[in-house]
N, C-alpha and C positions, 0 to 999 in steps of 0.2 A: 428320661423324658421330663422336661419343665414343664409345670402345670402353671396354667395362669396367675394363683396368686403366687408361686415364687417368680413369673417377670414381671407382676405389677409391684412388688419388695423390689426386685434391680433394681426400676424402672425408679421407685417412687421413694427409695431411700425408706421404707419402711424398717429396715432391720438393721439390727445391729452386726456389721460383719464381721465384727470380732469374734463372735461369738462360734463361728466356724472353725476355727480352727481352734480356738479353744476346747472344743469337744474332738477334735479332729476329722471332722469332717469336710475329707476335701471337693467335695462338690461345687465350692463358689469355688476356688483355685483354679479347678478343672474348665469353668464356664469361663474365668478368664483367660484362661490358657488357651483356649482353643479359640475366643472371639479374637484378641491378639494374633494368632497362627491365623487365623480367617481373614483379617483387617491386612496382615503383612503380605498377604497373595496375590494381592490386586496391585499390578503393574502400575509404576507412575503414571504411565499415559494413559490408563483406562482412568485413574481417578484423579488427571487433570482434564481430561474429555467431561468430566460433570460438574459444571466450575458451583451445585451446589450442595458439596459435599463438603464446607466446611464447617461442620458440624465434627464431622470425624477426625478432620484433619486434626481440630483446636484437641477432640477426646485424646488423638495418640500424641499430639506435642506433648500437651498438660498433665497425660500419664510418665511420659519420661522426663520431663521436666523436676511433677512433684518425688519421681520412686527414682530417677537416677542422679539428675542431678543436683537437686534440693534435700534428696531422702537421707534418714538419718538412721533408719534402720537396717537390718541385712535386707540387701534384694531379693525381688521376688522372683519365681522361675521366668514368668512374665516379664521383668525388666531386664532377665539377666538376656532372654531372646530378642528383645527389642534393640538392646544394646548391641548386641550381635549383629544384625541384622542392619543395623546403622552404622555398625561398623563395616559392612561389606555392599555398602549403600552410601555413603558419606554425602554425594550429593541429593539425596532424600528432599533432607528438608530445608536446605538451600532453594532446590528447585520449585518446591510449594511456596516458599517467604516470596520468592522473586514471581512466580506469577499471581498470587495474591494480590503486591503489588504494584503489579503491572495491570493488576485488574481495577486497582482503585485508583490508580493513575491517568490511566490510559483508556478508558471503557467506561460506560454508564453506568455503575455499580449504583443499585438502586437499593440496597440494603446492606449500607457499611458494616451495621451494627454483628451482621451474621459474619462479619469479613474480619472484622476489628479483633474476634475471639481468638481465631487459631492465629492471626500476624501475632500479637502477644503471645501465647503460648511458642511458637516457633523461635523469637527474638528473645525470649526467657531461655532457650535452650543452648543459645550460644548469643554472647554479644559480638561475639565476634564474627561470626557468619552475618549479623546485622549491620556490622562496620563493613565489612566486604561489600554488602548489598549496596549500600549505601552510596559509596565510592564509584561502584559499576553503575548506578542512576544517574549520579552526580556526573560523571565521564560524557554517559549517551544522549547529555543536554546540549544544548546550544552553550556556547562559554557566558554569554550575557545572561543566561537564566541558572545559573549555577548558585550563584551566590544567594540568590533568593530562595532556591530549592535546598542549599544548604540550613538555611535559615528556618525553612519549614521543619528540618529533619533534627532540628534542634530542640525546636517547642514540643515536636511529637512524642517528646519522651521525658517532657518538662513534669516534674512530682509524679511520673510513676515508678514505683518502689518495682523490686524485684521479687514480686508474688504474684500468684494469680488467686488472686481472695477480690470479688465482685466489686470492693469500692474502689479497687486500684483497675480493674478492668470495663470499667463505666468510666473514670479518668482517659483511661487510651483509647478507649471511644470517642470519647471528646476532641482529644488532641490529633486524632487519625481523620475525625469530620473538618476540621479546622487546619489540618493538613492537606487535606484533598481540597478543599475549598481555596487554600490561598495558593495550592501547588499550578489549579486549571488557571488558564489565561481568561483574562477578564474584557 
């Protein structure tokens, strides 16, 4: 059972987690193993039914992002099942880039900045699923407004590095506001 202040320590970065396994205590493991296993059960379509769950979204890109494909150490049980599980899921998180997108596109997204987190984490996870995206927006335009949508889709990723460390993620916030703004018709 979790006692309140070990989820105010999750919660608030209070502790050092090193230090778990260092003693071998696998308790934090376990807490992430199983939010992971909890996170991965909820069907696509329940958690594009609540377009304000990106919060979780950006947690599980930005988790596979930094431990599978950024990571430089052995994987964790946790990445090695997320990895699984995207692998028997491929359209995952295609499917969330593209209505994220379609949500700051197309829809009064009235809080980019909550939207801006996991489209980065997501587009960090494959640049290639973000070229694919890309192409399929770029298609479902009118031919006369392509060229300018391409143009948007070029600045939106103008000096942002391939990290998700806060000054490069307040960047593609910028560039995603300044993206939606020149992408609407005026």
């Amino acid at each position: 059972m979790v006692t309140f202040l070990e989820l105010t320590a999750l919660c608030g970065n209070y502790v050092n987690f090193g230090v778990f396994e260092l003693y071998g205590d696998r308790a934090l493991a376990d807490a992430l193993d199983i939010s992971l296993k909890m996170t991965l059960s909820v069907p696509l379509s329940d958690m594009l039914a609540f377009r304000k769950c990106a919060s979780a979204i950006d947690s599980l890109a930005a988790f596979y992002f930094n431990n599978v494909i950024a990571g430089d150490g052995p994987p964790s049980p946790a990445s090695v099942n997320l990895t699984r599980h995207i692998g028997e899921f491929p359209n995952l998180f295609p499917q969330m880039l593209k209505t994220l997108f379609e949500i700051i596109l197309f829809e009064d997204a009235g809080n980019q900045w909550s939207l801006s987190r996991p489209i980065l984490s997501l587009i960090m996870t494959s640049e290639q699923m973000f070229g694919d995206l890309r192409v399929h927006i770029l298609a479902s335009q009118p031919v006369d407004q392509q060229q300018r949508l391409s143009q948007c889709f070029d600045k939106l990723m103008a000096d942002v590095n391939r990290n998700l460390e806060p000054k490069n993620r307040d960047r593609f916030t910028q560039n995603l506001t300044a993206f939606r703004h020149d992408f609407r018709p005026k």
